[in-house]
C-alpha positions in Angstrom: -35.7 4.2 108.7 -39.1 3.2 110.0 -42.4 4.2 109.3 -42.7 6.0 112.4 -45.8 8.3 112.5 -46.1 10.9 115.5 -49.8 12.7 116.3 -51.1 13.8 119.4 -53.6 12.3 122.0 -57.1 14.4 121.4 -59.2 12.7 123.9 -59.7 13.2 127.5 -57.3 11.4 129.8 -58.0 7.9 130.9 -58.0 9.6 134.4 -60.2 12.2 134.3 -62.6 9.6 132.6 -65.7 9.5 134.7 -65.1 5.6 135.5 -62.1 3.8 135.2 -61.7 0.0 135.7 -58.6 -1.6 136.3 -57.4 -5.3 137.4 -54.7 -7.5 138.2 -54.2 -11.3 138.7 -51.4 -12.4 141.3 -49.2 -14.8 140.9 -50.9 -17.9 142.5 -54.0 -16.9 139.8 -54.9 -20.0 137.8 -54.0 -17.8 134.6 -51.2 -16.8 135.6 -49.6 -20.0 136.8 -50.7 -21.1 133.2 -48.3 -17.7 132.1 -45.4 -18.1 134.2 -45.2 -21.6 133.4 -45.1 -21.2 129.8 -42.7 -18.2 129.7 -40.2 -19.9 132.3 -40.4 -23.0 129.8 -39.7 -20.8 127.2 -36.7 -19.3 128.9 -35.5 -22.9 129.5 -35.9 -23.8 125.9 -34.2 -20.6 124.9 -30.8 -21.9 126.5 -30.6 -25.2 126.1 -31.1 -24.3 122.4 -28.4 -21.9 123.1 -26.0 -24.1 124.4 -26.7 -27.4 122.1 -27.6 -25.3 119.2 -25.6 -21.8 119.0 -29.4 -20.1 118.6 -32.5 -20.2 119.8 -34.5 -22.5 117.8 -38.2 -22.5 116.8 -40.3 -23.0 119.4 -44.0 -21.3 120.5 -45.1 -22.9 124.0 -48.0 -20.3 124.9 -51.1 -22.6 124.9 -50.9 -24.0 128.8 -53.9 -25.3 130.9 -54.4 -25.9 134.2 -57.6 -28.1 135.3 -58.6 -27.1 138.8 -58.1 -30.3 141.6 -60.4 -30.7 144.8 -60.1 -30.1 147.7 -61.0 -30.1 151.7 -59.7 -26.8 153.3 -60.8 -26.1 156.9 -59.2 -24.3 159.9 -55.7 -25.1 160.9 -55.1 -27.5 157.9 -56.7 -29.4 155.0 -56.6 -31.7 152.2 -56.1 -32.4 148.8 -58.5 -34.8 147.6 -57.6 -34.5 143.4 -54.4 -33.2 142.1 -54.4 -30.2 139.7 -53.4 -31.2 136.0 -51.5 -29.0 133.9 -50.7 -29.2 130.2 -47.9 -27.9 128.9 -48.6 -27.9 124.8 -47.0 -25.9 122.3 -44.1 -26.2 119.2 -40.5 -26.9 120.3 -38.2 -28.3 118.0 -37.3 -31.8 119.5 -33.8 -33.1 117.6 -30.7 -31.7 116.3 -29.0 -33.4 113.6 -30.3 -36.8 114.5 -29.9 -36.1 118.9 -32.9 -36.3 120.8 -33.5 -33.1 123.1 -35.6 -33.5 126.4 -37.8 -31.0 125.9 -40.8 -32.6 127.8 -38.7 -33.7 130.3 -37.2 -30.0 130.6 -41.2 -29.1 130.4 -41.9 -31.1 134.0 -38.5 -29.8 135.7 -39.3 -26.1 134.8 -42.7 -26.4 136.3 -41.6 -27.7 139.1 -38.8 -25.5 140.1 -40.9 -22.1 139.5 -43.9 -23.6 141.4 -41.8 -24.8 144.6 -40.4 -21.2 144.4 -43.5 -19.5 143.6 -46.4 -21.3 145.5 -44.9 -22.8 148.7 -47.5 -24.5 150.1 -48.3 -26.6 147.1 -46.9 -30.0 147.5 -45.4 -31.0 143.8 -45.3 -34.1 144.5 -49.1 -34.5 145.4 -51.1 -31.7 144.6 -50.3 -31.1 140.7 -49.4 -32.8 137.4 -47.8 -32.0 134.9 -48.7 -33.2 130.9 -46.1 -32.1 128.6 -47.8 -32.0 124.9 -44.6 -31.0 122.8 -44.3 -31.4 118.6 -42.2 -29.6 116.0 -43.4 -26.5 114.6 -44.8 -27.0 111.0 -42.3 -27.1 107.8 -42.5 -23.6 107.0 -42.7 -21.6 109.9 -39.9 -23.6 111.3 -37.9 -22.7 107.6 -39.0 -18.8 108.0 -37.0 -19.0 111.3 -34.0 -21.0 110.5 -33.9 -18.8 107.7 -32.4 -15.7 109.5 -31.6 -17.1 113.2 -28.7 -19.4 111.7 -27.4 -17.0 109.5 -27.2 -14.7 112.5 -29.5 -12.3 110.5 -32.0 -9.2 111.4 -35.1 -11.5 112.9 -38.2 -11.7 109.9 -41.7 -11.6 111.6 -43.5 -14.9 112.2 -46.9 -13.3 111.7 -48.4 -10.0 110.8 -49.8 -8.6 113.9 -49.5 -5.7 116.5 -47.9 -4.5 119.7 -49.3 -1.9 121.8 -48.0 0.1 124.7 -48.5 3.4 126.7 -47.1 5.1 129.6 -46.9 6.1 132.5 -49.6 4.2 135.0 -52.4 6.3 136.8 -53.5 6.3 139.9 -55.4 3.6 139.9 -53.3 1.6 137.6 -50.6 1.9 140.2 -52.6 1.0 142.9 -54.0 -2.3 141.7 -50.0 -3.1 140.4 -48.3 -2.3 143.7 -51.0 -3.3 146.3 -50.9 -7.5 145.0 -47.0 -7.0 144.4 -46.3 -6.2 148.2 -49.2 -8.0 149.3 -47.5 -11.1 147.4 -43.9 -10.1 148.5 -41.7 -12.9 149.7 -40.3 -11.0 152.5 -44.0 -9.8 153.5 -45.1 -13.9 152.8 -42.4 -14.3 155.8 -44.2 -12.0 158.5 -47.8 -12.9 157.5 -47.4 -16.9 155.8 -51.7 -16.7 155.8 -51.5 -14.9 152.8 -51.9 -17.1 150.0 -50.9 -16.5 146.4 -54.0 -16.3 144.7 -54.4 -12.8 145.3 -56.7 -11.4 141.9 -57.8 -7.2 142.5 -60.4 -5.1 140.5 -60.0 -1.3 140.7 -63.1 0.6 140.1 -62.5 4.5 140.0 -66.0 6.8 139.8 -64.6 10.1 139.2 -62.6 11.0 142.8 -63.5 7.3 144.3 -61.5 4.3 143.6 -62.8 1.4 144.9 -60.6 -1.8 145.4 -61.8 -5.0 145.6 -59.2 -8.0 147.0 -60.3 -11.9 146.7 -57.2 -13.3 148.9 -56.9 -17.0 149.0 -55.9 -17.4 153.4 -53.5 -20.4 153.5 -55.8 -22.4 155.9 -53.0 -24.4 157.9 -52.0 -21.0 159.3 -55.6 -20.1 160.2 -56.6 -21.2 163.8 -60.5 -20.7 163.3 -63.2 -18.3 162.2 -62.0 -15.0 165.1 -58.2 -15.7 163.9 -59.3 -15.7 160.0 -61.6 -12.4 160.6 -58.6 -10.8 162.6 -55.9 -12.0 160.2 -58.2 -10.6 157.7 -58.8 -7.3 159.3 -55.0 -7.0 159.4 -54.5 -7.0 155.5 -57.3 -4.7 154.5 -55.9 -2.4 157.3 -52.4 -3.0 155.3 -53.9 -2.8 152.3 -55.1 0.9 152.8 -51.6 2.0 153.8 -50.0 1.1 150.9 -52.8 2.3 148.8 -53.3 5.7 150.6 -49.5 6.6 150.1 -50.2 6.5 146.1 -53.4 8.7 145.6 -55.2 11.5 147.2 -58.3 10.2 145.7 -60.9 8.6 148.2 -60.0 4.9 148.3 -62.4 2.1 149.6 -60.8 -1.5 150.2 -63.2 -4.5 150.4 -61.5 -8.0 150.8 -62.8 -11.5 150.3 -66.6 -9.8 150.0 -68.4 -13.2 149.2 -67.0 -14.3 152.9 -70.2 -15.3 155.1 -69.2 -15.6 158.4 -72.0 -16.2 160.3 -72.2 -19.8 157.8 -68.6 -20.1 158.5 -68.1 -19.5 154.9 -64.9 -18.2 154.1 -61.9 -18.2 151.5 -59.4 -20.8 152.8 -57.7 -22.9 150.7 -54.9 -25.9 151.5 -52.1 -24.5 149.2 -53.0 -20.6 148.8 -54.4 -21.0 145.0 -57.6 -21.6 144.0 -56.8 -24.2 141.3 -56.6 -26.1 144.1 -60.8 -26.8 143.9 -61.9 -26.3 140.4 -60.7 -23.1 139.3 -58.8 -23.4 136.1 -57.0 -21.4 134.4 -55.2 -20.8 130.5 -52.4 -18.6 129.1 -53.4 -15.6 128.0 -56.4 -14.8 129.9 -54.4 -12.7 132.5 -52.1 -9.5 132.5 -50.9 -7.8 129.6 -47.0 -7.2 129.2 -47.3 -4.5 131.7 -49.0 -6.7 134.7 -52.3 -5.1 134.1 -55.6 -5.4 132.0 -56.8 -2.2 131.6 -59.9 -2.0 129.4 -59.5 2.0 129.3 -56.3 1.3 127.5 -55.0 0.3 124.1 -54.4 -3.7 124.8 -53.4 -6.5 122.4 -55.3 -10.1 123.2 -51.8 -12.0 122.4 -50.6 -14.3 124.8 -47.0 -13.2 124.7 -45.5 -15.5 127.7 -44.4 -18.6 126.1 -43.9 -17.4 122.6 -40.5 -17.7 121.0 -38.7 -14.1 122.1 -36.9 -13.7 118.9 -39.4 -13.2 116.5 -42.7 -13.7 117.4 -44.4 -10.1 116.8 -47.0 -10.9 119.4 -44.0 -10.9 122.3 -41.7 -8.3 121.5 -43.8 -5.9 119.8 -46.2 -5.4 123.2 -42.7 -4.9 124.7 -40.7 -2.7 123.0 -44.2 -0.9 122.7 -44.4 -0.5 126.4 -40.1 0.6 126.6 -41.1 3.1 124.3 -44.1 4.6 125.3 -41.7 4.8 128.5 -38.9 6.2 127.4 -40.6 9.0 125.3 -42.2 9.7 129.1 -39.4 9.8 130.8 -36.8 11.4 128.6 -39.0 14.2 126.5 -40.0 17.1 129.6 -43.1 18.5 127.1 -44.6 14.5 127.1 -47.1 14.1 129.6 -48.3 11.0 128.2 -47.5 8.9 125.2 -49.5 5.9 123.3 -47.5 3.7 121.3 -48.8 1.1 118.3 -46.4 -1.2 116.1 -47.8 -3.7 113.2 -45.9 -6.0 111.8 -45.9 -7.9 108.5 -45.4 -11.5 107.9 -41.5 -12.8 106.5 -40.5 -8.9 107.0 -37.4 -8.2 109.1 -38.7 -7.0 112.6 -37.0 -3.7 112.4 -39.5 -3.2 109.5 -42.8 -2.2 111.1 -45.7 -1.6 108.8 -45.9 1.4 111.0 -44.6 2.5 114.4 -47.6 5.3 115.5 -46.5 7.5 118.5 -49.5 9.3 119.8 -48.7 11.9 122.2 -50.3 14.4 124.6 -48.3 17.6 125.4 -48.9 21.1 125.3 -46.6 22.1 122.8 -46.5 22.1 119.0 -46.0 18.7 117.9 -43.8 20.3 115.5 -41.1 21.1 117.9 -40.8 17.7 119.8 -41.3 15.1 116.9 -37.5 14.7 115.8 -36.5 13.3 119.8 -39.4 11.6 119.9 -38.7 9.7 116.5 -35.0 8.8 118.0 -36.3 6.9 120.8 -38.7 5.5 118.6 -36.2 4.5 116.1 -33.6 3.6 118.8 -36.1 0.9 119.9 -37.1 -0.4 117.1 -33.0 -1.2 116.5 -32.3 -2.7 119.5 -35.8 -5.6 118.3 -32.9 -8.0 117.3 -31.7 -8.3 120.8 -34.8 -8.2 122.8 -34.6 -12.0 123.1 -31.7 -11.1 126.1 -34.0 -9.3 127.9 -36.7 -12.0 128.1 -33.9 -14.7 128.9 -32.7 -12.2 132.0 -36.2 -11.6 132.8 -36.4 -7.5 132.2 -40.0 -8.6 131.1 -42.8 -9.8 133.7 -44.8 -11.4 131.6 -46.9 -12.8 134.3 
């Protein structure tokens, strides 16, 4: 059995806080590109390992960067005048018994499938880059994993470090989550094609208020001029509100693209609907957390988990199976209004052997009553660790 630990939440709720601050970077975000592009290669890596190996091998590829290009936007189409660079670096075993494996080739076709899927407008032919920067993981850490993965043994932890999760989203956390979800939806993409990726929010709550702040990159070939961008713009915002209205009864405010200044024509267009396009730049693991938000209010590990190896790396599957089990103690126990979940690992230790699994909980009841089904989840999760790496390679996980 675990070390699972089970106390109750004393302090006042995150929502009842006098301020809450809450944010969210879209997909076409610098950072996240730099995410999604390390986890997808990771994925990629994950099967071919499968299928030439029998296992996933070693492999940590979390430490992309993207170097912002240039570029000419203006009304009804621009230009690219310098390409966006990306580097793809990380640890990826490279040779099986003596066979070369393509992994920096796979690097460059992963990229480019995920961007022509994810960021239409971006020519991948002329607008980005791609640098692949791929060695073999050092001697022992690559040992430490062969050690159990082709033995088909319980997973030992690469590091000793900690996962954190809680559930369920507030108000405000659910607004900044859905509003750049359906604002970035491909079937909304299809009825509005202005909207560009690069869609980053900040929710601000002061007591009853919460204010929303949008900074929308406007696809400028679809832009006729300054009236069409400030109606087009109008349009969203009035969107926006709908969506956001129908999850609170707080006072909401929206305020999109606010550093606009029309009457200098100055507004945010951009040729391919991402900012990287003109010297915004970006890095794994300065965007979301496993549960698409960065919520300084919260309990939040700094890992970069997209990109690291899903078997074992503590810093991946711990924030997750933190997060399934903050929600499934939630969802499943009636007397659980809330629950806060922390797991630490211990370096060379088989993951299902946290230094401590701490459930923090606020309810009503005696703690007393309620700690038994609440250390079966707990414990149910922390057995199901050794297959977690399905869930990342089906994509349960947004990572990005």
């Amino acid at each position: 059995m675990a070390n699972i630990q089970i106390g109750k939440l004393e302090f006042q709720k995150v929502s009842e806080q006098p301020v809450e601050i809450v944010e969210r970077k879209g997909v076409g975000h610098p950072d996240t590109i730099c995410d999604a592009l390390a986890e997808e290669l990771s994925i990629a890596l994950s099967e071919m390992y499968r299928e030439e190996c029998g296992a996933i091998m070693h492999h940590n590829v979390d430490k992309a960067l993207l170097i912002g290009g240039i570029a000419e936007p203006q009304f009804k189409g621009g230009k690219i005048i310098s390409p966006i660079e990306v580097y793809l670096t990380g640890r990826a075993i490279n040779e099986i018994n003596g066979k070369r494996l393509p992994v920096e080739e796979l690097a460059i076709e992963t990229a480019h499938k995920w961007l022509k899927d994810n960021i239409p407008n971006l020519d991948i032919t002329n607008h980005i880059v791609i640098y692949p920067k791929l060695k073999p993981g050092s001697k022992d850490l690559v040992e430490l994993f062969e050690r159990f993965q082709l033995k088909g043994e319980i997973p030992l932890a690469n590091d000793t470090s900690f996962g954190t999760g809680y559930a369920p989203f507030d108000d405000t956390e659910n607004i900044v989550y859905t509003l750049e979800r359906k604002l970035n939806d491909k079937e909304f993409k299809k009825e509005h094609p202005y909207v560009g990726e690069d869609i980053k929010i900040m929710g601000v709550r002061n007591g009853n208020n919460i204010r929303i702040t949008i900074a929308m990159a406007f696809v400028d070939k679809y832009v006729e001029n300054l009236d069409d961008y400030l109606e087009k713009k109008n349009k969203i915002l009035n969107i926006a509100y709908e969506i956001a209205n129908s999850l609170t009864d707080r006072e909401v405010n929206i305020f999109l693209n606010t550093a606009d200044e029309p009457e200098n024509n100055s507004v945010y267009i951009t040729v391919t609907g991402t900012s990287a396009e003109a010297g915004d730049d970006g890095q794994v693991g300065r965007g979301n957390r496993v549960n698409g938000l960065i919520t300084p209010y919260r309990p939040m590990s700094l890992e970069a988990a997209a990109g690291k190896n899903p078997v074992s790396h503590i810093g991946k599957i711990y924030n997750t199976a933190a997060m399934d089990m903050a929600e499934r103690i939630v969802n499943e126990v009636e007397e659980v209004e809330e629950a806060y979940v922390y797991l630490v690992s211990q370096i060379g230790k088989p993951i299902t052997e946290p230094q401590v699994c701490d459930v923090k909980l606020r309810t009503n009841k005696d703690i007393k009553g309620i700690e038994d089904i609440v250390k079966k989840i707990a414990q149910e999760e922390i057995d199901k660790l050794p297959q977690t790496w399905q869930k990342f390679l089906k994509r349960h996980f947004r990572l990005y």
